[in-house]
MARMAR-800157 format. One record per residue (C-alpha): x, y, z. Coordinates in pm, 1 decimal. Example, Ala and Ser with C-alpha at 12.3 -4.5 7.8 and 13.67 -1.06 7.14 Angstrom:
> px/py/pz
> 1230.0/-450.0/780.0
> 1367.0/-106.0/714.0
% end
This chain:
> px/py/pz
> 2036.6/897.1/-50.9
> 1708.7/718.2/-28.6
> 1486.1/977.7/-204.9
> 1738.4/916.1/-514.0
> 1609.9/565.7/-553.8
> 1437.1/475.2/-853.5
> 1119.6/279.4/-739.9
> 1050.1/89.7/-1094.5
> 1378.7/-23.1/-1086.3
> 1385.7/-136.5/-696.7
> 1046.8/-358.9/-872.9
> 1243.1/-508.5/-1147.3
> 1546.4/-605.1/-937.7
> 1280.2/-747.4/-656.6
> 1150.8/-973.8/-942.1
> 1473.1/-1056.9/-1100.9
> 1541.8/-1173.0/-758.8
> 1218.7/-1444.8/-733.7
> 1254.2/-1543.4/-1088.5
> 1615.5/-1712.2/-1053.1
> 1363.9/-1986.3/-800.9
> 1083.7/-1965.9/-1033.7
> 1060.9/-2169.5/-1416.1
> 997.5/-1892.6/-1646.2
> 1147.2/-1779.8/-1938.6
> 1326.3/-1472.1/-2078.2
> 1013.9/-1333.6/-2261.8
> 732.9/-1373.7/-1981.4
> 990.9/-1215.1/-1698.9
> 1015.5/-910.2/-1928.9
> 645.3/-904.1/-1938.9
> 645.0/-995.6/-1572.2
> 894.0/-640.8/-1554.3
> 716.1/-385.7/-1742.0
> 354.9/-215.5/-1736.4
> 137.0/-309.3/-2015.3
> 54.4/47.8/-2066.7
> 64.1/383.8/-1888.2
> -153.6/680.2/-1913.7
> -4.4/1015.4/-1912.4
> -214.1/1350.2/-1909.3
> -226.6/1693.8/-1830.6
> -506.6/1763.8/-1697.2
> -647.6/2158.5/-1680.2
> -912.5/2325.7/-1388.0
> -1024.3/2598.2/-1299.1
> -916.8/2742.0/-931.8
> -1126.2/2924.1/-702.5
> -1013.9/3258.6/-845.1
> -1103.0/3226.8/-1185.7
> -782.7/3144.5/-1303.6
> -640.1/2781.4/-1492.6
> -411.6/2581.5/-1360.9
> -221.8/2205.2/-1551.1
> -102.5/1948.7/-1353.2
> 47.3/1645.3/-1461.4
> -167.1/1267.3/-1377.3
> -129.8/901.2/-1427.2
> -260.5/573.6/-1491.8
> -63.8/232.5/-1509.6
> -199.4/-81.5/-1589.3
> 92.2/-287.3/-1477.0
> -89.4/-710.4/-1576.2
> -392.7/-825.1/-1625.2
> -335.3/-1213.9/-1646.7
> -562.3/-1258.8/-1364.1
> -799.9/-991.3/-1369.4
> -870.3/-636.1/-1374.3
> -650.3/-398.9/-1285.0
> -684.4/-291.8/-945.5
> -463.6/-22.6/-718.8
> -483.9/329.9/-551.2
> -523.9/714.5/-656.7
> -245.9/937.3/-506.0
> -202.0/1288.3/-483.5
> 126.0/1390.3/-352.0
> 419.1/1636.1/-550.9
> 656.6/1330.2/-579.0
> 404.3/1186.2/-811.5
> 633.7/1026.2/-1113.4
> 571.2/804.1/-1378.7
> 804.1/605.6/-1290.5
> 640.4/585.3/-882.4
> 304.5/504.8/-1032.8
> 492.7/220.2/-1244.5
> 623.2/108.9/-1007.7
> 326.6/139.9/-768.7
> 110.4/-44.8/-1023.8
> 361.8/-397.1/-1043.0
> 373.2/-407.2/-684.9
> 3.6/-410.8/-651.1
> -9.1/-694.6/-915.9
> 186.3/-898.1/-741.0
> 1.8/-780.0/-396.4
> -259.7/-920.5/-527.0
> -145.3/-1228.1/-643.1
> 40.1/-1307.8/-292.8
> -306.4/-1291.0/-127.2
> -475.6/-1497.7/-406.1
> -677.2/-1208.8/-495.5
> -846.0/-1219.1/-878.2
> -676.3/-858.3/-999.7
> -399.3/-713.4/-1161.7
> -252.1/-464.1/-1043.3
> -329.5/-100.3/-1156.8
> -200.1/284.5/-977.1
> -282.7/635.0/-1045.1
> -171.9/980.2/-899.7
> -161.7/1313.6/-969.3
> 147.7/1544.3/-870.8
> 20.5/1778.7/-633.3
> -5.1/1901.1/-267.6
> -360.7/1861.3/-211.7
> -324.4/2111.9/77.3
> -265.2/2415.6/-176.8
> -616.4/2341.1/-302.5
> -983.6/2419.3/-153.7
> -1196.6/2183.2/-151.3
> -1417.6/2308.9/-487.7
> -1046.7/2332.3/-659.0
> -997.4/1918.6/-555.5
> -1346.3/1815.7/-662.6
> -1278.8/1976.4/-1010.3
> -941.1/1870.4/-1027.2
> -1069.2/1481.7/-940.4
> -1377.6/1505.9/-1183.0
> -1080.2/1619.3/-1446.6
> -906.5/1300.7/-1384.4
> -1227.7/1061.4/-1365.0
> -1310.3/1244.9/-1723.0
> -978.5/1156.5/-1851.3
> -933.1/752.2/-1754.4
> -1331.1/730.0/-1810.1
> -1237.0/507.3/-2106.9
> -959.1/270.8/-1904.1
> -1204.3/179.0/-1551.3
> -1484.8/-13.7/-1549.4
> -1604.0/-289.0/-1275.0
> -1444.0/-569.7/-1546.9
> -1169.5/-388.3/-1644.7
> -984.9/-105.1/-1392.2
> -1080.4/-43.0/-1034.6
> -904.9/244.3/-845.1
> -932.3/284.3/-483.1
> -806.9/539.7/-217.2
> -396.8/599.7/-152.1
> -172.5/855.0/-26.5
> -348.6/1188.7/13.0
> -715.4/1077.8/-102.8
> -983.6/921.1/64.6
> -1365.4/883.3/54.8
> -1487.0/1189.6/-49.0
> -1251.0/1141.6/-360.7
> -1384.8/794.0/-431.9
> -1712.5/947.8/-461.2
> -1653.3/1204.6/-706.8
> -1487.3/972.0/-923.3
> -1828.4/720.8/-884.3
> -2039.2/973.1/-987.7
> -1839.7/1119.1/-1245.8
> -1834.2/785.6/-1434.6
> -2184.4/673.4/-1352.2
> -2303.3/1044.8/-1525.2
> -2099.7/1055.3/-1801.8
> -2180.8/647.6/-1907.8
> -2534.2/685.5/-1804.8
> -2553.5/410.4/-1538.7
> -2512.6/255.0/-1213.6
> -2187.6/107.3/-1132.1
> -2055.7/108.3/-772.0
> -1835.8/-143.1/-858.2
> -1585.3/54.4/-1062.4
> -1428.1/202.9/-720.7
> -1352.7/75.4/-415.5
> -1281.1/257.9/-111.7
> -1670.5/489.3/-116.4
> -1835.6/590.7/160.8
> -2067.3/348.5/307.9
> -2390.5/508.7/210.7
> -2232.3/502.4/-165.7
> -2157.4/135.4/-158.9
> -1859.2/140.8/57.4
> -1741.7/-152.9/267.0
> -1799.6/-180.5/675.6
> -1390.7/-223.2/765.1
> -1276.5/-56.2/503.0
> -1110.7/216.5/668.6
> -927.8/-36.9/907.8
> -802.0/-263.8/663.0
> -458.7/-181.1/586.7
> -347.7/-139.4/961.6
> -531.2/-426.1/1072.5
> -331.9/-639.7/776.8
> -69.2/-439.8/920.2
> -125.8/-574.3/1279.2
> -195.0/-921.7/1189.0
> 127.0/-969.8/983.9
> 290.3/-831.5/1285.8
> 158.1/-1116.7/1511.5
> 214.8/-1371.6/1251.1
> 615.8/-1262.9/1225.9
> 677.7/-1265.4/1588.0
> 453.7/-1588.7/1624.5
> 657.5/-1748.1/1340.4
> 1009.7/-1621.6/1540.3
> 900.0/-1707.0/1884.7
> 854.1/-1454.0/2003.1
> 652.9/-1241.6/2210.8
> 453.5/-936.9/2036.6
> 288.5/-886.1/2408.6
> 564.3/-604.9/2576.3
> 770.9/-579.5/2222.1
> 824.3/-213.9/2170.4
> 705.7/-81.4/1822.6
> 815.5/211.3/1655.0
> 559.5/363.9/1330.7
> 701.0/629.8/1108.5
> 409.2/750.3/912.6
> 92.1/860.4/1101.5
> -194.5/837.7/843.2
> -435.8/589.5/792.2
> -230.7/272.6/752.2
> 9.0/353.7/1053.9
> -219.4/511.9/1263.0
> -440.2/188.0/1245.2
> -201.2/-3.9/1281.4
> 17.1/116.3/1586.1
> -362.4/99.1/1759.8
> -423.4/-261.6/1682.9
> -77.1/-403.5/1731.3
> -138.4/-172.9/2079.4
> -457.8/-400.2/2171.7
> -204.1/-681.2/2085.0
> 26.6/-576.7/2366.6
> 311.1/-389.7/2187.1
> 444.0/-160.4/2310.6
> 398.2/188.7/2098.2
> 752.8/407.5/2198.8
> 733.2/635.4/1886.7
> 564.2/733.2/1582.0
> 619.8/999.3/1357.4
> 463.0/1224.4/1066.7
> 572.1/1418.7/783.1
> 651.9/1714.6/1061.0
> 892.8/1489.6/1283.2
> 841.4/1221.4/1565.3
> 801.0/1194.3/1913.5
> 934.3/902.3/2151.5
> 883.6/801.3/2481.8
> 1076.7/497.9/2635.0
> 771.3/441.9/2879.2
> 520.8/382.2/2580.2
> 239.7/667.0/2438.1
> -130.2/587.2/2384.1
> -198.9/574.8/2021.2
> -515.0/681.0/1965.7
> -462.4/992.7/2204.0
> -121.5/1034.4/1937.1
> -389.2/1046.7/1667.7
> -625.7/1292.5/1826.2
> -312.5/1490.3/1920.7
> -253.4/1485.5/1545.9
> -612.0/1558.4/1409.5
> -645.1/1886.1/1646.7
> -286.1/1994.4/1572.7
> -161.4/1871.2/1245.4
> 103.5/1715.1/1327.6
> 207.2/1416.8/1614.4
> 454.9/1638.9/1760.3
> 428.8/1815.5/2059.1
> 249.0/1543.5/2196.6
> 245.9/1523.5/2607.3
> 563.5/1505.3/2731.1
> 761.9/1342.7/2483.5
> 1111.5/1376.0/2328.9
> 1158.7/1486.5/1970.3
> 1281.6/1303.2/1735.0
> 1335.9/1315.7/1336.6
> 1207.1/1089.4/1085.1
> 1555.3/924.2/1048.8
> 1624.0/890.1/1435.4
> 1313.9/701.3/1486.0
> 1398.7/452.2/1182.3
> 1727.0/370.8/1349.6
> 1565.8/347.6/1716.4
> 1685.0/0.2/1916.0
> 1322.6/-142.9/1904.1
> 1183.1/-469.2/1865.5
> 955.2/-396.8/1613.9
> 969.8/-98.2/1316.7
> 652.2/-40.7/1098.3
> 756.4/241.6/800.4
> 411.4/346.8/746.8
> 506.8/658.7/517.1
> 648.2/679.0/128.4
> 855.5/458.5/-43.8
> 1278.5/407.0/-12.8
> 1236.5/595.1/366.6
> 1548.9/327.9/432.7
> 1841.9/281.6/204.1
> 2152.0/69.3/207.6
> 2335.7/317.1/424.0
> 2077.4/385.9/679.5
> 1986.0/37.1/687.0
> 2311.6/-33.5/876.1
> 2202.1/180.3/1169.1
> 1871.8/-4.6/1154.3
> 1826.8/-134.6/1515.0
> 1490.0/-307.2/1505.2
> 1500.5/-692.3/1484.7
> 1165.7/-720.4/1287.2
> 1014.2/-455.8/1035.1
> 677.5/-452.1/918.8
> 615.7/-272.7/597.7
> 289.1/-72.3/574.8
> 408.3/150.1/334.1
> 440.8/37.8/-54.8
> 832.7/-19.5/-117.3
> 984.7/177.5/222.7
> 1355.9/-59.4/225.1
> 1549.3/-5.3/-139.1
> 1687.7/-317.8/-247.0
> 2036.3/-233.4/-89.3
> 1858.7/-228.9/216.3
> 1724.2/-536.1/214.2
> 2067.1/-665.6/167.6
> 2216.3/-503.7/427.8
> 1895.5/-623.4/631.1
> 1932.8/-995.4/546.0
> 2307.7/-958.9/644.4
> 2202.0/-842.8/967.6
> 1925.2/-1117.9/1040.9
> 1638.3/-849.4/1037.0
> 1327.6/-1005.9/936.6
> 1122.1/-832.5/722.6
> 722.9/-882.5/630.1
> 707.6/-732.1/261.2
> 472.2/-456.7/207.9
> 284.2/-716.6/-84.5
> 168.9/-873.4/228.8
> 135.9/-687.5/474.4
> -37.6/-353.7/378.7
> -270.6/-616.6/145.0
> -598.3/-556.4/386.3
> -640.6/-232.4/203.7
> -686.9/-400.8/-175.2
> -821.5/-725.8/26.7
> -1112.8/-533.3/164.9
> -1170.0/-321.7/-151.8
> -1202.4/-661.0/-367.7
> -1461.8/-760.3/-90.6
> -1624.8/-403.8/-128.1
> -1663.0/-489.7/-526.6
> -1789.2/-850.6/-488.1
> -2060.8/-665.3/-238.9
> -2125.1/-387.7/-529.8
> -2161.1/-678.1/-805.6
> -2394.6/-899.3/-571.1
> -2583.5/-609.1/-426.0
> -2542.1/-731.8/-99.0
> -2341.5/-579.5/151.2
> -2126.6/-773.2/441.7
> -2106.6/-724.8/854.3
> -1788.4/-544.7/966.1
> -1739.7/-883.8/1142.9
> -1743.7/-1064.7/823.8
> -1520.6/-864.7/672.5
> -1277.3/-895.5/993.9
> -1275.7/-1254.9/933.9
> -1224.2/-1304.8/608.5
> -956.4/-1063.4/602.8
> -792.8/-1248.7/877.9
> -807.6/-1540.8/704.8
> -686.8/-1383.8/388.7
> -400.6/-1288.9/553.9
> -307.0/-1558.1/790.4
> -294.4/-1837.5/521.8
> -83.6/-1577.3/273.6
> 162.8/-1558.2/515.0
> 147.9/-1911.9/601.0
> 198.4/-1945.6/219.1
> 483.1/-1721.4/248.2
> 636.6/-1901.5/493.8
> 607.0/-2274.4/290.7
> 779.7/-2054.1/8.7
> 1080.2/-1941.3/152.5
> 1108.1/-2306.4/356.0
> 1049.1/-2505.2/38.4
> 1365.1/-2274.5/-196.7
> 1661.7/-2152.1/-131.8
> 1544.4/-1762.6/-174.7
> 1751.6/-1489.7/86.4
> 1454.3/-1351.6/241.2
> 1126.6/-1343.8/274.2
> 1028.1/-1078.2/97.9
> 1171.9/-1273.8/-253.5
> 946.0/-1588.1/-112.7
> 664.8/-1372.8/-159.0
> 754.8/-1270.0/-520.2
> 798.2/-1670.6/-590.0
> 455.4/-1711.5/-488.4
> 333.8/-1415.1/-696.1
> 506.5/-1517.6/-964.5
> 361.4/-1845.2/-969.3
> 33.1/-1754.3/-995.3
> 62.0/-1502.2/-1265.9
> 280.9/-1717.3/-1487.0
> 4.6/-1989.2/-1438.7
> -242.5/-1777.1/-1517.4
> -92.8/-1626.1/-1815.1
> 27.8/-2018.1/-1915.1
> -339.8/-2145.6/-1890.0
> -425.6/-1864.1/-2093.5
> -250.0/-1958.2/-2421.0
> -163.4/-1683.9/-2697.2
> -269.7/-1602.7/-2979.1
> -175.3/-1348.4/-3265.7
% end
């Protein structure tokens, strides 16, 4: 089954994959492989009641050859180590795919952040800002919003670290509020990445996003977004789906309406008069275009050959195992990797820090464009890449590019003892 998937090792085989195109030897792909360290706490807080409670948290560092560390928070109960290690390498080569000057970096801490109140997360959060206090800085670890955290989150950790070091530094987290040195577009920026790959694929194939019907599994932020903007692009929304099932409707629902549905009830279900469907169904619905928008491995090898859509989208981190992209490739279903095309989220944050270290802060048009930029010329990048070698998808074109640049990076470097 898909939830049996080891992530870390779906990352290794993904690069073992680019590197047979790439010139590098033995000893930098194992360093290309592997985190260059990984924090592992308990952390202890006090609930509501009185009472003490230890959870389990996380911090990878995955490669710094071309910068600091940069990558999400998540709270979730399938937090692992080996998730976040995962997490971590895919967001350094994220980063590197959209020419971004990061590594990559993830955190989370294993928990259902709906059991808590909202005192109980602040302490919990404050906990974890305490504990990888000594690993962030604006030169050296930036975290930034993921599954299950947002904002308010982002805050706490600010002013945690600005207390306890005695200083002013909005650039050690990305993802704030806009009073506390957030970003205009911010919010928007993975499903608009989302949307734009989505027009770049079917502009690529020749195709027609205007009419295509789309299918989203995963309502939050990122597929939420982005069923709304490839919507103003004409596609054609037919289903979408949450953590509590799916809906679908052959004649198209409004997506925004889907997401006030959701706000007011929880969940997207039980929206007008749809037809219910499970997580599963909708991933193996005949549409033109499938956007998993939830956690990672939602399609393995087996459901992959049920897999109807001729184009997928990935706007979650690491939704198709490696068996699936097989079976995918064997199939002639495109894919647009997730290292691409959920990138608006880090894209925007590194523009939120390079407003926090100039002091200066950005239009929301600005930002649109330069993300669109960003974006367009990655995949155009993309596109030379798997043209120019004789890699089976396009997903391993983007880890040739990656590779590339961190291998030059690390190169120009030198070493030393």
């Amino acid at each position: 089954m898909a939830d049996q998937a080891n992530p870390f090792e779906s990352l290794q085989e993904q690069v073992d994959d680019a590197a047979v195109a790439v010139d590098v030897s033995p000893g930098v792909l194992k360093r290309l492989k592997n985190p260059e360290r990984v924090l592992e706490t308990n952390l202890t807080f006090e609930l509501d009641d009185g009472s003490l409670e230890t959870v389990r948290a996380y911090r990878s560092q995955f490669n710094g050859d071309r910068g600091p560390y940069k990558g999400g928070i998540r709270y979730h109960p399938g937090v692992t180590r080996d998730e976040v290690k995962a997490l971590s390498g895919w967001m350094a080569y994220k980063c590197a795919v959209v020419d971004l000057p990061y590594g990559g970096g993830k955190g989370g801490i294993a928990i259902d952040p709906a059991d808590y109140s909202e005192t109980e997360l602040e302490r919990l959060t404050r906990a974890f800002a305490t504990e990888i206090r000594p690993l962030i800085g604006e030169d050296r670890d930036i975290p930034a919003p993921d599954v299950n955290t947002g904002q308010r989150e982002m805050n706490w950790i600010k002013d945690t670290y600005e207390t306890l070091e005695n200083t002013t530094a909005p650039g050690v987290i990305t993802g704030k509020a806009l009073d506390s040195g957030g970003s205009e577009g911010r919010v928007e920026a993975t499903g608009r990445s989302v949307a734009i790959s989505a027009r770049e694929i079917f502009d690529w194939l020749d195709r027609d996003l205007d009419g295509a019907t789309v299918a989203v599994q995963g309502y939050g932020n990122a597929g939420s977004i982005g069923a709304s903007l490839i919507d103003d692009l004409g596609g054609d929304v037919v289903a979408v789906s949450d953590s509590s099932g799916g809906i679908y409707d052959a004649a198209g629902v409004d997506p925004d309406a889907v997401k006030a549905h959701k706000n007011e009830t929880g969940s997207v279900t039980g929206y007008g008069d749809t037809e219910t469907v499970t997580n599963e169904e909708l991933l193996t619905l005949d549409v033109d275009l499938l956007v998993p928008a939830a956690l990672e491995n939602a399609i393995d090898g087996d459901l992959a050959e049920a897999v109807e859509a001729d184009v997928i989208v990935e706007a979650a981190n690491g939704p198709l195992t490696p068996d699936a992209d097989d079976v995918l490739g064997e199939r002639d279903v495109w894919v647009v990797p997730d290292i691409l095309a959920n990138a608006g989220g880090v894209t925007v944050s590194y523009f939120e820090w390079v407003q926090n270290r100039q002091r200066f802060s950005w239009s929301e048009s600005r930002v649109n464009e330069e993300l669109e930029r960003v974006i367009t010329e990655s995949f155009d990048g993309l596109v030379d890449a798997y043209e120019a070698t004789d890699v089976q998808n396009l997903r391993t074109a983007a880890y040739v590019v990656a590779i590339e640049r961190i291998v030059n990076a690390y190169d120009q470097a030198g070493s030393w003892p």
